[in-house]
Backbone as JSON, one array per atom type, in Angstrom:
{
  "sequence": "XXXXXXXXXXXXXXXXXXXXXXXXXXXXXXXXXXXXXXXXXXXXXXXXXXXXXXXXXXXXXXXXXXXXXXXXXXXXXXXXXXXXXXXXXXXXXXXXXXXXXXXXXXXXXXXXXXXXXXXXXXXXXXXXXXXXXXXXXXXXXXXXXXXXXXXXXXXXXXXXXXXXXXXXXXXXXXXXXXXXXX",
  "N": [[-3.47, -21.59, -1.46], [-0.52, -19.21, -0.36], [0.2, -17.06, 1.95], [2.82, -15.34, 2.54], [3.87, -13.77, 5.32], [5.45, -11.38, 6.48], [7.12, -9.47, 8.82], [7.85, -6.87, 10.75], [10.11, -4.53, 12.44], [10.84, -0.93, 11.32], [13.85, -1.18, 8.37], [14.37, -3.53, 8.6], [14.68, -5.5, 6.77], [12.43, -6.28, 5.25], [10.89, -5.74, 2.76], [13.55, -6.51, 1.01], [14.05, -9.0, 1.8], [11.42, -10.24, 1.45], [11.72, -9.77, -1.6], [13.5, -12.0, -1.93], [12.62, -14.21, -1.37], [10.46, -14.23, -2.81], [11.85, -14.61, -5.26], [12.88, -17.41, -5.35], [10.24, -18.57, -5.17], [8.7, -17.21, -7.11], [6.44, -16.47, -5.93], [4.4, -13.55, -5.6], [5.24, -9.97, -4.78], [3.55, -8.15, -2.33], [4.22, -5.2, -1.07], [3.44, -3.37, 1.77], [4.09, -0.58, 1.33], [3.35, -0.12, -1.07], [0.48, 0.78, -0.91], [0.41, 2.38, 1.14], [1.76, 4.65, 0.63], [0.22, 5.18, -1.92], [-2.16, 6.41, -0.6], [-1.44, 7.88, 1.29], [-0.36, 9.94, -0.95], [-3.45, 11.23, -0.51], [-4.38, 11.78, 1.52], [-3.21, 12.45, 5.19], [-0.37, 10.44, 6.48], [-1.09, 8.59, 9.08], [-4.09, 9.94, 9.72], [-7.63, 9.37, 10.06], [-9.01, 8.68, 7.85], [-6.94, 7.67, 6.22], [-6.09, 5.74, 7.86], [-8.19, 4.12, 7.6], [-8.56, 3.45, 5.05], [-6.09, 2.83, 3.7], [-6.01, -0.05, 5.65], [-8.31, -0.99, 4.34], [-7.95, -1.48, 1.63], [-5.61, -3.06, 2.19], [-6.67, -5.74, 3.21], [-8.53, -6.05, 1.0], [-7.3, -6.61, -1.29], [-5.41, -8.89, 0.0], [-7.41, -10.77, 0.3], [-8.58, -11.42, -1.97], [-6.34, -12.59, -3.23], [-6.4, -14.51, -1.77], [-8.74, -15.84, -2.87], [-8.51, -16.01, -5.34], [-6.3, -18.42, -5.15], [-4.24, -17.39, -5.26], [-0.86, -17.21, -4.1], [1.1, -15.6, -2.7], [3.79, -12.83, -0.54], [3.55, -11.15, 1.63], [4.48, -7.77, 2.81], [5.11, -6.02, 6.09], [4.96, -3.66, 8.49], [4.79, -3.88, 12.13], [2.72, -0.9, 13.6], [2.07, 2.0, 15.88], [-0.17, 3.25, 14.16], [-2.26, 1.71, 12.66], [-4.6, -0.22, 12.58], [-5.56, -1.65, 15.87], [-5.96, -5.73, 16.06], [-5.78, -5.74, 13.01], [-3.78, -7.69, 11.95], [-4.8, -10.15, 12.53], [-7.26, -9.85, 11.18], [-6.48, -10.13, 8.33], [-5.46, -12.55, 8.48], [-8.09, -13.92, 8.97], [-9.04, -13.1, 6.51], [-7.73, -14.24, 4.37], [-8.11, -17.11, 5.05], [-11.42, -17.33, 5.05], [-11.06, -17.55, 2.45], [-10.24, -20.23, 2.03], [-7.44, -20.2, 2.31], [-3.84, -20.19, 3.52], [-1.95, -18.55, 6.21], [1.31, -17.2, 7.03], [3.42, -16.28, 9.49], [6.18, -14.5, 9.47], [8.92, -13.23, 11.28], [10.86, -10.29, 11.48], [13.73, -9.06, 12.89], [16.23, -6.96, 14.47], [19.36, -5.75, 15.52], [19.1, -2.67, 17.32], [21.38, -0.76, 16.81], [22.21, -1.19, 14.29], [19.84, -0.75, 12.8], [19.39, 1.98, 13.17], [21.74, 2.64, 11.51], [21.4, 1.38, 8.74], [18.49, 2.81, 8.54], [19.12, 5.39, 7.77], [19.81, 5.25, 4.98], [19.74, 5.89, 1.71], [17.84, 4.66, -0.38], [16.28, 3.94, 1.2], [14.38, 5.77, 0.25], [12.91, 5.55, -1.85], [10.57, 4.35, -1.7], [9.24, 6.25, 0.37], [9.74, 5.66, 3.0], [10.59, 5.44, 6.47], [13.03, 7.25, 7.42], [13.93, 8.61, 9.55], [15.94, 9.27, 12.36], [15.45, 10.38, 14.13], [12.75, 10.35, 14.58], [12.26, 7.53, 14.88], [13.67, 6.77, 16.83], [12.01, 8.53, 18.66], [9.9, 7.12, 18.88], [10.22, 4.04, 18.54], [9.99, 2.08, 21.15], [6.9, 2.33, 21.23], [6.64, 1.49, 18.49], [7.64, -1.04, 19.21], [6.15, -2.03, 21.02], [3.68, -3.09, 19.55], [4.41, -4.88, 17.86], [4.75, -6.78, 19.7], [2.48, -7.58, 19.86], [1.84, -9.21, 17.66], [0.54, -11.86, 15.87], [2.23, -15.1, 17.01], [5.05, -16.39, 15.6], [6.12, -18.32, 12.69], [8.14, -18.43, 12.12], [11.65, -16.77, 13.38], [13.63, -14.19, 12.03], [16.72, -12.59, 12.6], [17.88, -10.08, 10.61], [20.57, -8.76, 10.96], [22.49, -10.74, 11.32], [22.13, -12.34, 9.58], [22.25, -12.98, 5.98], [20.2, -11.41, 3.34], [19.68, -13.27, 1.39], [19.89, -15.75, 2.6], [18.29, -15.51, 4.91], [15.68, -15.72, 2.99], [15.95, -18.45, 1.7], [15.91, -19.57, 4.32], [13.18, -19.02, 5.05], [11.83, -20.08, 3.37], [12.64, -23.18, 3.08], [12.06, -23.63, 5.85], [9.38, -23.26, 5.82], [8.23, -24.83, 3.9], [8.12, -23.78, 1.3], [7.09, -24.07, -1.82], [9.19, -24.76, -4.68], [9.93, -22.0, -7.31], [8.5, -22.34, -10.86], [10.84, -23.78, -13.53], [12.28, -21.18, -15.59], [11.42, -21.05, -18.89]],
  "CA": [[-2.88, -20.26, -1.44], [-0.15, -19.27, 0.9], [0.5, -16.01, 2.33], [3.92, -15.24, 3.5], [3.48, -12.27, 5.91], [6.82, -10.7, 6.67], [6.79, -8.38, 9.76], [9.18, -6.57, 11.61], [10.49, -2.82, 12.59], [11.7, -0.34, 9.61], [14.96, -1.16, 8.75], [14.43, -5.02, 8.82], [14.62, -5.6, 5.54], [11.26, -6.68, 4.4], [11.51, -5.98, 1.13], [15.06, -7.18, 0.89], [14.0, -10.43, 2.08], [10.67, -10.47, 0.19], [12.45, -10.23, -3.12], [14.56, -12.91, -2.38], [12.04, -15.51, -1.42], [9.62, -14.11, -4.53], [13.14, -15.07, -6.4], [12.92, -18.51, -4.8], [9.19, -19.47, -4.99], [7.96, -17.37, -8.01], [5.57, -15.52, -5.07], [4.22, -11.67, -5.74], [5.14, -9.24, -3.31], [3.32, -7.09, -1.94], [4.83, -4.81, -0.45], [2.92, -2.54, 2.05], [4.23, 1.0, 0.85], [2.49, 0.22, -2.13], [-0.88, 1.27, -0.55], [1.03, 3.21, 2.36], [2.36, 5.87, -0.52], [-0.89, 5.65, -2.49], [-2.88, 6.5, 0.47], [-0.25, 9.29, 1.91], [-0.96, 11.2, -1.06], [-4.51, 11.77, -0.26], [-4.54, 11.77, 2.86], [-2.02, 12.77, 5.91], [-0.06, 9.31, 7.46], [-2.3, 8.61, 10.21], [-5.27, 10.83, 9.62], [-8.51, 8.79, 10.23], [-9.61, 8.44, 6.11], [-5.58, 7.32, 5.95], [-5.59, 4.59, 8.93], [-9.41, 3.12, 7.11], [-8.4, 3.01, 3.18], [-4.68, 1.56, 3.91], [-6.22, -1.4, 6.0], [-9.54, -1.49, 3.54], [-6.84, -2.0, 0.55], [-4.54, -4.62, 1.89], [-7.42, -6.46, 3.08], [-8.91, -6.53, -0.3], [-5.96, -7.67, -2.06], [-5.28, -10.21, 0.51], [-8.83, -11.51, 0.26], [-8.67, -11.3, -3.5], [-5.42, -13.37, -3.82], [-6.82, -16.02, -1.56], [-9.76, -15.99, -3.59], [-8.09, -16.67, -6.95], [-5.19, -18.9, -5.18], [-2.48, -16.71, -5.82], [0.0, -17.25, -2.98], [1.82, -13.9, -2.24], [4.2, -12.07, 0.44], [3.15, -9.49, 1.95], [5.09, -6.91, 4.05], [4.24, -5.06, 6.82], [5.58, -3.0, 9.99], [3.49, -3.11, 13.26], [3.12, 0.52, 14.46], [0.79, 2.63, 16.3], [-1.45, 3.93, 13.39], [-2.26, 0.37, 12.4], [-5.69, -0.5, 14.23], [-5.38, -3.16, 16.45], [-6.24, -6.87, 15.56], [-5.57, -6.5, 11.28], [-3.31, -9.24, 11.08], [-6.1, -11.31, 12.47], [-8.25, -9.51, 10.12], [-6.25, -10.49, 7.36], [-5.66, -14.02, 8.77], [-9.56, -14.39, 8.52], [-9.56, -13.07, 5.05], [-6.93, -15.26, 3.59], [-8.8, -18.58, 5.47], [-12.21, -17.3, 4.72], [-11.16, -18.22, 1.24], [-8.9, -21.55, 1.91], [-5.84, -19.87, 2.06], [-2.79, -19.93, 4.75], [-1.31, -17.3, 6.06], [2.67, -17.58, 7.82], [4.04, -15.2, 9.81], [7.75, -14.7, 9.75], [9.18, -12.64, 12.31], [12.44, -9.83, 11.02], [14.25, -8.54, 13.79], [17.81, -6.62, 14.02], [19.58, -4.8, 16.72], [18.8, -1.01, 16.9], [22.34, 0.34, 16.09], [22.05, -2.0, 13.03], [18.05, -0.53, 12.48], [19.8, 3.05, 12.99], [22.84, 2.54, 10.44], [20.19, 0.98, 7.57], [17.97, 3.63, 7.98], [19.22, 6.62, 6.95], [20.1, 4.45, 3.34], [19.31, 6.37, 0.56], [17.15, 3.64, -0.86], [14.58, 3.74, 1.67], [13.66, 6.96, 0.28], [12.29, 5.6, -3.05], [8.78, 3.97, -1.31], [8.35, 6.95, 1.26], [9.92, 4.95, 3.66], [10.77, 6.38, 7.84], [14.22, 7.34, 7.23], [14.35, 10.05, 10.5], [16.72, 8.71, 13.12], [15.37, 11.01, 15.58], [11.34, 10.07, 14.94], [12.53, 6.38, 15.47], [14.07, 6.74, 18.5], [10.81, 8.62, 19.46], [8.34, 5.95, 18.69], [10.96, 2.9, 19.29], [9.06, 1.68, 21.99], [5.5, 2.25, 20.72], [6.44, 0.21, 17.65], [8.05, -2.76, 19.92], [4.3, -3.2, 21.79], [2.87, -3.02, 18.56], [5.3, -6.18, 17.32], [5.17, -7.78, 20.82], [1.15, -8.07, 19.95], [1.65, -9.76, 16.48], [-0.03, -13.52, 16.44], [3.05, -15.7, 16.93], [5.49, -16.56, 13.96], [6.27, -19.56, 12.56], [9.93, -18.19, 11.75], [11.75, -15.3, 13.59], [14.96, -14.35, 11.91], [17.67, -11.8, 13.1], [18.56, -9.78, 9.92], [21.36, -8.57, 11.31], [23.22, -11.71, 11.27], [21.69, -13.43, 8.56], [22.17, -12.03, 4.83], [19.0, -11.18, 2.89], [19.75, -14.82, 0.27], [20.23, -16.74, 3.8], [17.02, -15.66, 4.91], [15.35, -16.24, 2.14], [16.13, -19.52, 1.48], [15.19, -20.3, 4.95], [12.02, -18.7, 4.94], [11.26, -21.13, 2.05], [12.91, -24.27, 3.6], [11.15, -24.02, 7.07], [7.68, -23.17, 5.49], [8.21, -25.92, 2.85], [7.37, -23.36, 0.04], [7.41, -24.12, -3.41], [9.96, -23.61, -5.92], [9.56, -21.0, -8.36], [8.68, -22.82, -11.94], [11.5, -23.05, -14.72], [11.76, -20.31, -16.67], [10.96, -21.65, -20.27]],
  "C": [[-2.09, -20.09, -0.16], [0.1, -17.5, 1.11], [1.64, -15.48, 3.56], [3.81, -13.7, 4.13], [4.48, -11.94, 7.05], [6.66, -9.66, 7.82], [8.13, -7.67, 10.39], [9.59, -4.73, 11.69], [11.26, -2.34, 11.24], [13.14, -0.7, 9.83], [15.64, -2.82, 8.53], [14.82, -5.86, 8.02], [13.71, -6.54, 4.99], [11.07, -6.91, 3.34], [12.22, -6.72, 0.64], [14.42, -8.83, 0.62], [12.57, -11.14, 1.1], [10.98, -11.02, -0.87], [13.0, -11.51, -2.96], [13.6, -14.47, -2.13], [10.64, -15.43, -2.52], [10.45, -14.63, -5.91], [13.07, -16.14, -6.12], [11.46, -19.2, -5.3], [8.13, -18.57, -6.51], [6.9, -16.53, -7.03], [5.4, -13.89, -5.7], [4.52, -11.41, -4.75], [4.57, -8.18, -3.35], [3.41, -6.25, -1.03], [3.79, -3.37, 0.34], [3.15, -1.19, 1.87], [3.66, 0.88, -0.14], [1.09, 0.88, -1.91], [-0.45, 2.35, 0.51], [1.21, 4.54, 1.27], [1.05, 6.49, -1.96], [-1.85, 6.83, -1.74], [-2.71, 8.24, 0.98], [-0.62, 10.57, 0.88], [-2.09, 12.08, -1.9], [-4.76, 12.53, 0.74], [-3.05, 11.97, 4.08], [-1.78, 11.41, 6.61], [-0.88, 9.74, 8.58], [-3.43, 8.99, 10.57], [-6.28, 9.52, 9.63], [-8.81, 7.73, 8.78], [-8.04, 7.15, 5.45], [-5.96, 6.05, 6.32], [-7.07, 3.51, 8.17], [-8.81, 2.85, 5.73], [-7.3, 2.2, 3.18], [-5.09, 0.05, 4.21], [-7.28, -1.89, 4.41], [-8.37, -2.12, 2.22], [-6.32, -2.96, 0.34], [-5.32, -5.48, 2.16], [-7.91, -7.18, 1.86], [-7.93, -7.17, -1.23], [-5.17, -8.83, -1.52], [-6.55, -11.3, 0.26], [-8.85, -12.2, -1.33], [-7.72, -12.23, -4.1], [-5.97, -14.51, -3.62], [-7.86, -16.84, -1.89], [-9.09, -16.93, -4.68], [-7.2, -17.56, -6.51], [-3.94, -18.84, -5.64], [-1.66, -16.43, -4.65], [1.01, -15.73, -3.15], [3.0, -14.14, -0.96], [3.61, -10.69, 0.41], [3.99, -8.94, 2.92], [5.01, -5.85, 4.66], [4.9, -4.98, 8.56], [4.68, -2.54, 10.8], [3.89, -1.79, 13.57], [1.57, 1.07, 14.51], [-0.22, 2.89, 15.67], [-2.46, 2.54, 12.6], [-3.4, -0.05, 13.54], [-5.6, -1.81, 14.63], [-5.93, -4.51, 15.72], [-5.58, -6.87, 13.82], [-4.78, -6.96, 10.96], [-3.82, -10.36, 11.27], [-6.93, -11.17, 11.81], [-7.91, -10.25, 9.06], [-6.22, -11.92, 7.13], [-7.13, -14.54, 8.38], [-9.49, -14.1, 6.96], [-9.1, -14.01, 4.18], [-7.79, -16.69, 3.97], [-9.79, -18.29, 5.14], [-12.47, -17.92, 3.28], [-9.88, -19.27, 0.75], [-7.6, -21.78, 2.32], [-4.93, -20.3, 3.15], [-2.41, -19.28, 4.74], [0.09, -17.77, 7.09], [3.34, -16.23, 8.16], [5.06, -15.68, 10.34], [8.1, -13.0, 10.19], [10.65, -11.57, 11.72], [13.14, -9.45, 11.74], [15.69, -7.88, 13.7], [17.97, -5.98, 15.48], [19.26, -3.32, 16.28], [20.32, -0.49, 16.47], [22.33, 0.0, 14.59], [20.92, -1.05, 12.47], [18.61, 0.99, 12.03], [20.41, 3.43, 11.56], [21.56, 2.06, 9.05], [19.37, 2.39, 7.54], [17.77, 4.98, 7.47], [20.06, 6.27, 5.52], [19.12, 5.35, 2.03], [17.96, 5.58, -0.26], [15.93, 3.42, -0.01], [13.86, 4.97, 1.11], [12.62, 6.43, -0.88], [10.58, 5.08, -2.44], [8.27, 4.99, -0.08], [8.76, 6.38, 2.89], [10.62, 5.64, 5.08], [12.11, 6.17, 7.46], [14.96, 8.42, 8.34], [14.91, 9.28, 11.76], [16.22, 9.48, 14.5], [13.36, 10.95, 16.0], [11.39, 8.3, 15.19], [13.01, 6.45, 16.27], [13.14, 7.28, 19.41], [9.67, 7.32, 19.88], [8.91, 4.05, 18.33], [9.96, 1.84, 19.86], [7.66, 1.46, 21.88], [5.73, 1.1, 19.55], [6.49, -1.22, 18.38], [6.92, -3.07, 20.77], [3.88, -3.32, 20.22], [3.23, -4.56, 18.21], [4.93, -7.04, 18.01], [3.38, -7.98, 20.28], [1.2, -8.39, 18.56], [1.07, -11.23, 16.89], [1.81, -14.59, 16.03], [3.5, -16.29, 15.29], [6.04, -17.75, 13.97], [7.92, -19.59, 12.32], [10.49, -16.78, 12.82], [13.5, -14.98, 13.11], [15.79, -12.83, 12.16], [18.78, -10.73, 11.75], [19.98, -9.38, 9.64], [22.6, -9.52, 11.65], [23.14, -12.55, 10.43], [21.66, -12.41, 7.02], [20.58, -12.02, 4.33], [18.83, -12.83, 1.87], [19.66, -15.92, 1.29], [18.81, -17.06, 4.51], [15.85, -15.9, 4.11], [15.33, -17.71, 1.86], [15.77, -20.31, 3.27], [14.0, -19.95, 5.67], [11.3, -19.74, 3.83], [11.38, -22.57, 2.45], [11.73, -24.33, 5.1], [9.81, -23.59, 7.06], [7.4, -24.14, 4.4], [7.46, -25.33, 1.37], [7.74, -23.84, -1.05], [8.44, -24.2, -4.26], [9.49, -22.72, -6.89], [9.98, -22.41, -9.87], [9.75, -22.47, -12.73], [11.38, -22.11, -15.23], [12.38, -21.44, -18.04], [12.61, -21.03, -21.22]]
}
């Protein structure tokens, strides 16, 4: 089981890039707003009950893949509400049951991060689209990042298309191809 684990500030294109190496290798993605937007509405982003069920979630469905040997992406933006260590958490969960986990690095410049995120299209997963609460919490995200466990890739979205990265997110992790379709 492998576990491609996509990181990087909003804006990065996680997703983007997701898709395109789930188009490549046949991988699920899971995409962290899926539990982020479940979560949200129970509970208020960041509220205590919020910051435990989000992690408890992706844990379990990381644990759960590397159980059954269902190689995945997952994607996910360090930031403050995010309790320390759980991408070593998750790292243990995925190896607890065989698995690997690869962290690839997304990065962009901020006027770039700016321009992207007021995109219509981030709105559909709930996604930070406020140009003036990212420029607050900027800085808080970039420690958050700077304490990820080193990546085996770090690529520069902002210079690299979303099919470019992709394809060498797949080449320099030696993933898979995605089977024929029939």
């Amino acid at each position: 089981m492998r576990l491609v684990f996509l990181h990087g500030p909003p804006a990065a294109g996680k997703l983007t890039v997701a898709r395109e190496i789930a188009a490549l290798t046949g991988f699920p993605v899971f995409h962290n707003h899926l539990v982020v937007d479940a979560v949200a509405a129970v509970f208020p982003f960041g509220a205590e009950p919020f910051v435990r069920l989000r992690e408890r979630f992706w844990l379990e469905v990381l644990g759960e893949a590397a159980a059954a040997g269902q190689s995945l992406i997952f994607t996910f933006a360090p930031e403050p509400t995010v309790t320390p260590g759980f991408p070593e958490r998750a790292l243990a969960a995925v190896a607890t049951a065989g698995g690997r986990v690869d962290f690839v690095r997304l990065t962009l410049p901020d006027a770039e991060q700016e321009r992207r995120l007021v995109d219509p299209g981030r709105a559909a997963f709930g996604k930070l689209r406020s140009l003036d609460l990212l420029r607050r919490i900027r800085a808080d995200m970039a420690a958050c990042e700077a304490a990820m466990p080193a990546s085996a890739l770090t690529i520069d979205t902002g210079a690299v298309s979303p099919e470019e990265a992709g394809r060498l997110v797949v080449s320099t992790l030696g993933l898979p191809a995605a089977p024929p379709v029939a």
